[in-house]
C-alpha positions in Angstrom: 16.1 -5.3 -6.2 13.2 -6.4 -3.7 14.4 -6.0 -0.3 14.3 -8.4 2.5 11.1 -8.5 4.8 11.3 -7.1 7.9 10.2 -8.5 11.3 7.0 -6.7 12.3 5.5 -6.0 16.0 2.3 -7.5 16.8 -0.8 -5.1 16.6 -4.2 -4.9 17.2 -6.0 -2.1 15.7 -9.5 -3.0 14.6 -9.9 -4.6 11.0 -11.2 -2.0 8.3 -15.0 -3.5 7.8 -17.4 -2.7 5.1 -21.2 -4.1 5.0 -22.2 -5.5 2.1 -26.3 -6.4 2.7 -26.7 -8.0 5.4 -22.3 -9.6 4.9 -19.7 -8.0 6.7 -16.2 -7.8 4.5 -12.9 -7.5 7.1 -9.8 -6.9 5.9 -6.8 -8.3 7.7 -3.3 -6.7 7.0 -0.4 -9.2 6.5 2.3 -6.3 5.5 2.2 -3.4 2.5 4.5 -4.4 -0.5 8.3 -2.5 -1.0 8.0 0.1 -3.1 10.4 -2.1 -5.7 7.2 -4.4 -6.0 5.8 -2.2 -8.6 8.2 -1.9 -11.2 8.6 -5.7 -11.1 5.1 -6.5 -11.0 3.1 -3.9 -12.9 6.2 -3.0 -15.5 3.8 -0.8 -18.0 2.6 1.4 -15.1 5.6 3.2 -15.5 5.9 6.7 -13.0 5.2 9.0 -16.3 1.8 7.1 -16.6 1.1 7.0 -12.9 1.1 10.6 -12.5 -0.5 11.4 -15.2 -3.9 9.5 -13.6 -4.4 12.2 -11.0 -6.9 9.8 -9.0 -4.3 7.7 -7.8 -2.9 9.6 -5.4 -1.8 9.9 -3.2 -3.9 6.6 -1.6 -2.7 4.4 -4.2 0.4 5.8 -5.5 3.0 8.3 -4.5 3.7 11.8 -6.2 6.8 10.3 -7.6 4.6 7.6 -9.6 5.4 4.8 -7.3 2.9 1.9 -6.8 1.1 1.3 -3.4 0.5 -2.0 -2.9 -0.3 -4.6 -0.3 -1.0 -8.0 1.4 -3.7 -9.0 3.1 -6.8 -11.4 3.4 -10.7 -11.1 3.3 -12.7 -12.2 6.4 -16.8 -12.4 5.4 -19.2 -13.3 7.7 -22.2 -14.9 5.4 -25.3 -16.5 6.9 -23.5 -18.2 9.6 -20.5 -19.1 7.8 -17.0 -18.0 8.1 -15.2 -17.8 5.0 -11.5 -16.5 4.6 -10.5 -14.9 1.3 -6.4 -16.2 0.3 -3.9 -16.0 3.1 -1.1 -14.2 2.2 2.5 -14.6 2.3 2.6 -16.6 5.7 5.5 -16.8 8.6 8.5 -18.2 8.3 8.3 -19.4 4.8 11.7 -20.2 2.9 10.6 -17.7 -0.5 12.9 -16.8 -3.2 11.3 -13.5 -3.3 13.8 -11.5 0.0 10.6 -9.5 0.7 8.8 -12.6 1.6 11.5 -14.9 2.7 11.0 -15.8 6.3 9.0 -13.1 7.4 7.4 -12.5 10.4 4.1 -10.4 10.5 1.3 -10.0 13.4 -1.3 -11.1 10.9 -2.2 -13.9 13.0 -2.5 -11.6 15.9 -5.2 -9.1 13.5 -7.2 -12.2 12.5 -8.0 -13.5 15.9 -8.6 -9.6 17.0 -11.0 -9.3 14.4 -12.9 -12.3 15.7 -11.6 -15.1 13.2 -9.5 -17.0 15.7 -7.9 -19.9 12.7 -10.1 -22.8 14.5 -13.4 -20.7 14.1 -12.7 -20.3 10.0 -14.9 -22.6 8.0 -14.4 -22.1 5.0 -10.7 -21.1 3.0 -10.9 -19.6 -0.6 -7.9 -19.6 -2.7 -8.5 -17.9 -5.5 -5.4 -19.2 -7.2 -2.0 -21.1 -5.8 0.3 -18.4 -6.4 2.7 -17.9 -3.4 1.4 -14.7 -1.8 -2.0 -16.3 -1.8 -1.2 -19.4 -0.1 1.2 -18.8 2.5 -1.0 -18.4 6.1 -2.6 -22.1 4.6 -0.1 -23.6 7.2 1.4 -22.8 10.7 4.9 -24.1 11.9 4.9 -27.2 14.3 8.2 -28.5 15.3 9.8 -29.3 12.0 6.4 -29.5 10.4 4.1 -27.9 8.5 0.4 -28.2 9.7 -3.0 -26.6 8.6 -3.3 -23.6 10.3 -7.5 -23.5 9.7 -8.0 -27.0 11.6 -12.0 -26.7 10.9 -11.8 -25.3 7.0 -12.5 -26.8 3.8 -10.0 -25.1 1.4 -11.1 -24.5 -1.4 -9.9 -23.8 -5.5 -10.9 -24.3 -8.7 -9.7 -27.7 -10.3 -8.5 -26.1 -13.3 -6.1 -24.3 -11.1 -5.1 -27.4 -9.3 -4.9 -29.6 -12.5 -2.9 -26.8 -14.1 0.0 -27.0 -11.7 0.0 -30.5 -11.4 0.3 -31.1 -14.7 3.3 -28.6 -14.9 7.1 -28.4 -14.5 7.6 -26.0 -11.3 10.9 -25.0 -10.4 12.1 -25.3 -7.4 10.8 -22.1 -4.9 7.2 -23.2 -6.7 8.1 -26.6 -5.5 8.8 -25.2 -2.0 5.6 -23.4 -1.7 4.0 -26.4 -2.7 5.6 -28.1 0.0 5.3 -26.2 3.1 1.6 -24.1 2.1 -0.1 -26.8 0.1 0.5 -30.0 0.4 -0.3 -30.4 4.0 -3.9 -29.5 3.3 -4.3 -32.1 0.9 -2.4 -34.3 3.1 -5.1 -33.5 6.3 -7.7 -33.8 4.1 -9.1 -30.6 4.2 -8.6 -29.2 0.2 -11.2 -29.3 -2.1 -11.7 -29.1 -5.7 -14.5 -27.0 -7.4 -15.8 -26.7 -10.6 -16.2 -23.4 -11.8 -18.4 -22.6 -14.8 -19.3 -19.4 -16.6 -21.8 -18.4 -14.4 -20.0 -19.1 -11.2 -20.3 -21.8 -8.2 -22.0 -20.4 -4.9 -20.1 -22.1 -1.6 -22.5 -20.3 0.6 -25.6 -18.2 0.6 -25.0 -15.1 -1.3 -21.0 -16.2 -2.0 -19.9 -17.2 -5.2 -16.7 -18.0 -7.0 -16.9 -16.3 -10.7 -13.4 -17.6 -13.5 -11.2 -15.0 -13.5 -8.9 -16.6 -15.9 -5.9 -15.2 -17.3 -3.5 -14.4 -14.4 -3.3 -17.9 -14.2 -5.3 -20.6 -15.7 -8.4 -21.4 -13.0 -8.0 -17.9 -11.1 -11.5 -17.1 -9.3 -12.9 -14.0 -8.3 -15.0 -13.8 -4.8 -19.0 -12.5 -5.5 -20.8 -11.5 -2.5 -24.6 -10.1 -2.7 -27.0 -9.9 -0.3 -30.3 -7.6 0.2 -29.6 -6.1 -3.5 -26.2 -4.9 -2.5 -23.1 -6.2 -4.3 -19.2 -6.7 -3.7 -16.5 -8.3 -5.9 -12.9 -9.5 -4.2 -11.0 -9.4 -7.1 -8.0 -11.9 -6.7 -5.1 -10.9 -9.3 -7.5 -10.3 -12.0 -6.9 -7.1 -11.2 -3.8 -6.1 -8.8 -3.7 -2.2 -8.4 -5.9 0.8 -9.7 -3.8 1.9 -12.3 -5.3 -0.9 -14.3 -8.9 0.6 -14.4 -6.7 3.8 -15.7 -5.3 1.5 -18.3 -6.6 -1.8 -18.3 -4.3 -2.9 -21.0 -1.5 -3.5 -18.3 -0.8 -7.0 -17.5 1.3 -8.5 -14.3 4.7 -10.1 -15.1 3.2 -12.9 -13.8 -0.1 -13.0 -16.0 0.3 -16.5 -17.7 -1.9 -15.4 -20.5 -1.6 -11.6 -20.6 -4.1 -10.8 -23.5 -6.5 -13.4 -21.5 -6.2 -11.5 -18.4 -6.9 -8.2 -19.9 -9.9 -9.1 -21.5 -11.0 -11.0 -18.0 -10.5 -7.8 -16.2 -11.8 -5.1 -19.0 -15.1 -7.7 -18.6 -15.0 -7.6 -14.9 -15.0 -3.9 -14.6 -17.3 -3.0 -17.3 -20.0 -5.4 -15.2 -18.8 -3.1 -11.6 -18.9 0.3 -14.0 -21.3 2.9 -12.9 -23.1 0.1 -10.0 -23.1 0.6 -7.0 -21.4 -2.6 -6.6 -18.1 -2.7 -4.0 -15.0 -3.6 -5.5 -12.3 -4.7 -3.0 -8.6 -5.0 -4.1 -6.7 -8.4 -2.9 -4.0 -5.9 -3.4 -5.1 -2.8 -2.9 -3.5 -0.8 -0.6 -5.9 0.9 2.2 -8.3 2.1 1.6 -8.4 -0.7 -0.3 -12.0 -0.8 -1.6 -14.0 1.3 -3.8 -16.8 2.2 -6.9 -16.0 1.8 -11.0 -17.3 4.6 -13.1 -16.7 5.0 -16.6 -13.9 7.6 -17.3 -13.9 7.9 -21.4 -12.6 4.5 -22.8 -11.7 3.1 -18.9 -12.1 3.6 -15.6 -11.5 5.0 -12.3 -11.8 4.5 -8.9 -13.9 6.0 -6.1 -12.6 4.9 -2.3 -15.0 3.9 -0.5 -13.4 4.6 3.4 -13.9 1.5 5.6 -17.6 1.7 8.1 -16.7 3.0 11.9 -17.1 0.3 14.3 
């Protein structure tokens, strides 16, 4: 059983950066995952396989096999732009999930010390509407729900939107819906992309590649700049054991032998580059380099820059 979240103290410690040409990639911590997450999530990457793929620990696993995972956003600064990469789980959120029902994290607090005070955002990338992706979309107001980017266009592909409007949600989808969603649409601040093969740039040296498979219009986040490369990965991939194995699906893959082929595709283009591969769930440190390792992959960290 997941446990419930726990109330967090506020903290300012400077957001782990990396460069990426002439882009600068922040990550900002919303809370790591309870060790339960794994299991639930990830239910192939049992502890006899996890600790037999010696390069997962102990950053991204314990010695015990047990899954490090996380929650957090991407900031990137981009040619003048400020573009925020999925928000999280949010504050005070009624979730059917106990680790994310009303929590209370200091991830505003961490976005405005890392110089992304919410009214300063431009842009919002959701790179699907899952609820761990949406939640920091909206900020408590009274007995309301209100964007919490004032300034952003919000942005997903409109396969993902059409997908879930089309559906039957139950009633915590409903929720999220409610209180992380629909009061973007309603301010007029969410747009719909289209997203082809090759991708849809939103800014100079940004672009949103289809992930599909975890769900239906899933995107991937591309950043290049000055011949150097980065890739935020959304749930196409959600931990490292699935370069060890890529064959492992998430529970909540929609299409599972979809979303293995997306990801196999993903890191064969990332294997052997030197092209940075940031984890939306990743724990730290979070980002790091494919090389080939027989018929997979593996993972070298790649530490966050001083500053």
């Amino acid at each position: 059983m997941i446990r419930p979240a726990r109330t967090e103290p506020a903290s300012t410690r400077p957001a782990p950066a990396w460069s990426v040409g002439d882009h600068t990639v922040r990550r900002i911590d919303e809370t790591p995952l309870p060790p339960e997450t794994g299991p639930w999530l990830l239910p192939e990457a049992t502890a006899d396989l996890v600790t037999q793929v010696p390069w997962l620990l102990p950053e991204f696993a314990d010695d015990q096999g047990v899954l490090r995972l996380a929650s957090h956003s991407f900031t990137i600064e981009a040619d003048g732009l400020r573009i925020l990469v999925d928000t999280g789980i949010g504050n005070g959120k009624q979730r059917a999930n106990p680790a994310w029902h009303q929590q209370q994290t200091a991830y505003e607090e961490r976005l405005r010390a890392a110089g992304f005070a919410p009214e300063s955002v431009d842009l919002v990338v959701l790179t699907h509407l899952h609820t761990d992706h949406v939640g920091w979309n909206t900020r408590a107001e009274g007995d309301d729900w209100v964007p919490m980017f004032p300034n952003a266009r919000y942005l997903t592909s409109r396969t993902e939107w059409d997908h879930w409007a089309g559906a039957e949600l139950d009633e915590p989808r409903q929720q999220m819906f409610r209180d992380s969603v629909h009061p973007v649409r309603e301010a007029g601040l969410f747009d719909l992309l289209d997203v082809p093969d090759g991708g849809t740039d939103i800014a100079p040296g940004v672009r949103l590649l289809p992930t599909p498979g975890h769900t239906p219009g899933q995107v991937a986040v591309e950043l290049s700049s000055h011949g150097e490369r980065a890739l935020v990965t959304g749930d196409s991939i959600h931990h490292p054991v699935q370069l060890a194995h890529p064959g492992i699906c998430s529970c909540a893959d929609l299409d599972p032998a979809l979303a293995a082929r997306t990801r196999t595709r993903l890191l064969d283009s990332l294997a052997d580059t030197p092209a940075l591969l940031l984890g939306t769930h990743f724990p730290p440190p979070t980002a790091g380099f494919v090389r080939r390792a027989g018929d997979a992959y593996r993972l070298v960290p790649a530490p966050p820059e001083r500053r």
